[in-house]
C-alpha positions as CSV (number, residue, x, y, z in Angstrom):
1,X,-23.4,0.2,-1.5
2,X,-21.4,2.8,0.4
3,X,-18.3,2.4,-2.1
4,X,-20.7,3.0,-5.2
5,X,-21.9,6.4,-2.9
6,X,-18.0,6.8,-1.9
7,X,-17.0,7.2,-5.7
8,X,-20.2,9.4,-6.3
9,X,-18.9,11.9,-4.0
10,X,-15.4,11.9,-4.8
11,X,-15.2,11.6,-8.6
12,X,-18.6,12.5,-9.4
13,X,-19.3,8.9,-11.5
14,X,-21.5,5.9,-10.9
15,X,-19.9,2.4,-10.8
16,X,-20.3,-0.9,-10.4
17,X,-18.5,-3.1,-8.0
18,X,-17.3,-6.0,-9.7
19,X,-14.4,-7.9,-7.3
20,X,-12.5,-7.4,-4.3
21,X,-8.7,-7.1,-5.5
22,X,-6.9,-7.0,-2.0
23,X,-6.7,-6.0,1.2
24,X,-3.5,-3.7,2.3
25,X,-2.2,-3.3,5.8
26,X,0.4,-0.6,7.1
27,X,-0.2,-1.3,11.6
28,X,3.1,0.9,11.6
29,X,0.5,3.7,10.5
30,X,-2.5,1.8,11.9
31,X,-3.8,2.1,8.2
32,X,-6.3,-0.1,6.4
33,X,-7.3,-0.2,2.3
34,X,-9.5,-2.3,1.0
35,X,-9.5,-1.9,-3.0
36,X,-11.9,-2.9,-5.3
37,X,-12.0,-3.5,-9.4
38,X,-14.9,-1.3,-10.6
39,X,-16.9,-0.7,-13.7
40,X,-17.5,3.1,-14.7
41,X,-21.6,3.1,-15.6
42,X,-21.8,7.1,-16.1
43,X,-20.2,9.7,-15.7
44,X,-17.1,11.4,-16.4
45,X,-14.1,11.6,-14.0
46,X,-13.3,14.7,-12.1
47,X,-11.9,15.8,-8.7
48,X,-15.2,16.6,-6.9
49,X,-13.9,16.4,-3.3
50,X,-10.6,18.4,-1.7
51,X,-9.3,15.1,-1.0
52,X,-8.5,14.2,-4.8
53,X,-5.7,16.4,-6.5
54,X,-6.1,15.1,-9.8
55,X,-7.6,11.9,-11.6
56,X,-5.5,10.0,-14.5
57,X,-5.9,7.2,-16.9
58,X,-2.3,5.1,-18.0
59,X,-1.0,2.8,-19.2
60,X,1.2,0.7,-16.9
61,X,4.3,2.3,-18.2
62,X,3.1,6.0,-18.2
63,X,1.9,5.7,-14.6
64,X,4.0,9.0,-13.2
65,X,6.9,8.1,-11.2
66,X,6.1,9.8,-7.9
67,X,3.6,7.8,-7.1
68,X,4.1,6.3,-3.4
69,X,5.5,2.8,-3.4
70,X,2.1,1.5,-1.4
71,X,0.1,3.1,-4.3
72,X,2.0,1.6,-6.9
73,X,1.7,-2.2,-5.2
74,X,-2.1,-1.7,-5.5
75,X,-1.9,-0.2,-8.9
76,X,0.4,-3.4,-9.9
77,X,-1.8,-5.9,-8.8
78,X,-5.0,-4.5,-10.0
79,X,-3.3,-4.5,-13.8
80,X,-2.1,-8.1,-13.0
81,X,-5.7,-8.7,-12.5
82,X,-5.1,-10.2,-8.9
83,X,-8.6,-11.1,-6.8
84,X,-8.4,-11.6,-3.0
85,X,-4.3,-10.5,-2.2
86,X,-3.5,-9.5,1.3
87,X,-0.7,-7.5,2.1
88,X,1.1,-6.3,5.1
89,X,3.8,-3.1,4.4
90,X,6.0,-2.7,7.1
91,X,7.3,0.5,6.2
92,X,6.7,3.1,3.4
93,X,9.4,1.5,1.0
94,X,8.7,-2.3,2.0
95,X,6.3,-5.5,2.1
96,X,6.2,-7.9,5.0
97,X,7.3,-11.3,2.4
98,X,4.1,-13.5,2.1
């Protein structure tokens, strides 16, 4: 599956897909994530590609504060075990009510 390769290449660890959590819109960026709950199989997690920066585990209140506010709605929802949400932000700070 080309997420299971996708995570292979960026963190260097194989994983099982397990659910679809949401999909996340931003058209004013023409932007489109789909994110995914995973299972780690092997490997441990490291920043293998130049697009990762750094790699973390937290708990929900340890999760650093800078993190953008789109990346913190996808966070939420994946610790509130959500399965199939769709959201629409309509600017960096905001989400289109639903």
């Amino acid at each position: 599956m080309a997420l299971e390769r996708e995570v292979l290449e960026e963190i260097g660890c194989e994983v099982q897909v397990a659910h679809l959590i949401g999909v996340y819109a931003k058209p004013y960026r023409d932007d489109l994530v789909l994110l995914f709950a995973a299972k780690l199989v092997s490997g441990i997690p490291r920043a293998c590609s130049p697009e990762i920066a750094d790699i973390g585990f937290f708990q929900r209140e340890e999760i650093p504060p800078n993190i953008a506010f789109n990346s913190m709605v996808r966070v939420g929802d994946a610790l509130d075990g959500c399965r199939g949400v769709v959201r629409v932000f309509d600017s960096a700070t905001s989400v289109v009510s639903q």
